[in-house]
C-alpha positions as CSV (number, residue, x, y, z in Angstrom):
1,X,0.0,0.0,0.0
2,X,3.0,2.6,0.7
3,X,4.5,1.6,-2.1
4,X,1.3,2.6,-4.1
5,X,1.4,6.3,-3.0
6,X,5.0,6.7,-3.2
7,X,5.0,5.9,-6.7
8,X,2.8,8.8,-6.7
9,X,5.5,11.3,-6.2
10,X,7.6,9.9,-8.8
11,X,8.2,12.0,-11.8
12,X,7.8,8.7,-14.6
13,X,7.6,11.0,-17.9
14,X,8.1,14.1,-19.9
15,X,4.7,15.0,-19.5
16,X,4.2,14.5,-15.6
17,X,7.7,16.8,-15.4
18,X,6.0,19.4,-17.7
19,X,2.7,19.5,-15.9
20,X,5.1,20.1,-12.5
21,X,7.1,22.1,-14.0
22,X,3.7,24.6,-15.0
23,X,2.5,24.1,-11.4
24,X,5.9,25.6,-10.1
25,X,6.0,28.5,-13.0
26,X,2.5,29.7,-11.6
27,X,3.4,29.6,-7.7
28,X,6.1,31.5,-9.0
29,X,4.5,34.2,-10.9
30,X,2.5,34.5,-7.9
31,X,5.1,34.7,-5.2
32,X,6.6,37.5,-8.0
33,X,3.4,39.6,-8.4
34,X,3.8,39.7,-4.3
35,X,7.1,40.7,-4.7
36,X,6.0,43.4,-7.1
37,X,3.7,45.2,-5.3
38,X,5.4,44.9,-1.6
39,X,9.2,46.1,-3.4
40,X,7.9,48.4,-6.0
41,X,11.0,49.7,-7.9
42,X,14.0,48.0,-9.1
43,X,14.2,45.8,-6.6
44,X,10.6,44.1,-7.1
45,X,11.5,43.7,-10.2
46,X,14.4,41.8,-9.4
47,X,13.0,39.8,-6.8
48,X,10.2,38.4,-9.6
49,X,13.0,37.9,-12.2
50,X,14.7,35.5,-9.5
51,X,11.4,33.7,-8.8
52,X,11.3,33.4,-12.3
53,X,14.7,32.2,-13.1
54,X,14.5,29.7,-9.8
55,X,11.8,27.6,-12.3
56,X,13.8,27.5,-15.4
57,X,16.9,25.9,-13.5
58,X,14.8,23.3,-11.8
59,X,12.9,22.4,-15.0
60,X,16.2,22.4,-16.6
61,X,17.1,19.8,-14.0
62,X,14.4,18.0,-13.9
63,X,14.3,17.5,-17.3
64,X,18.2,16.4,-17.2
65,X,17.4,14.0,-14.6
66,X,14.7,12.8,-16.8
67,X,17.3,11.4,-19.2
68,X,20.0,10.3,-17.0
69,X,17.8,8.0,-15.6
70,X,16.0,6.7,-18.8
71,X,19.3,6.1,-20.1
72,X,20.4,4.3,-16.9
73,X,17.7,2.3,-17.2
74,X,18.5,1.5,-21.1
75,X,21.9,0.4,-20.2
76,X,21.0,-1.6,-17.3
77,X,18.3,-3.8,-19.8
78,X,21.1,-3.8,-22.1
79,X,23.5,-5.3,-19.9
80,X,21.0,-7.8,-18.7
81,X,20.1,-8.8,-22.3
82,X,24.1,-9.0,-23.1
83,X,24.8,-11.1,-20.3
84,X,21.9,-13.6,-20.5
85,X,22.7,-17.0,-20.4
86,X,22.4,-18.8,-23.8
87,X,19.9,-21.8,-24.1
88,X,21.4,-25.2,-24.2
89,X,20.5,-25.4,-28.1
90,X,22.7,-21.8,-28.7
91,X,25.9,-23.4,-26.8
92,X,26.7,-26.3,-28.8
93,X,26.0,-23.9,-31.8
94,X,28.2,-21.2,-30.6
């Protein structure tokens, strides 16, 4: 049963890492708009630029992560498929 909801906060796909990706771009827009109107000026300004810039370098990692570990994965199914054991008809063959 755990194991069922903590697959749940596994990031599986491109799309599930786009759709969390969205969720964090609006939280920050909104955190920035707050920013805007409590720091008026320059600094407000720079505030929401961070807020924004925080999401692109965590979508930038997610996305990396994305592919490190579908590529891990790849290798490792791979490696199993190299290192299979042959059937008894494939070694007096081979």
């Amino acid at each position: 049963m755990f194991r069922k909801i903590a697959r749940l906060f596994v990031i599986k796909t491109r799309w599930e890492a786009y759709m969390i990706i969205y969720a964090l771009a609006l939280g920050a827009i909104e955190r920035g708009s707050v920013y805007l109107t409590r720091f008026p000026g320059f600094g407000g300004k720079l505030l929401f630029l961070a807020c924004t810039g925080s999401v692109f370098m965590a979508g930038a990692k997610i996305l990396d992560c994305l592919k490190y570990e579908k590529a891990e994965r790849d290798g490792e199914a791979a490696q199993t498929v190299q290192t299979a054991p042959l059937p008894e008809d494939r070694r007096e063959a081979a």
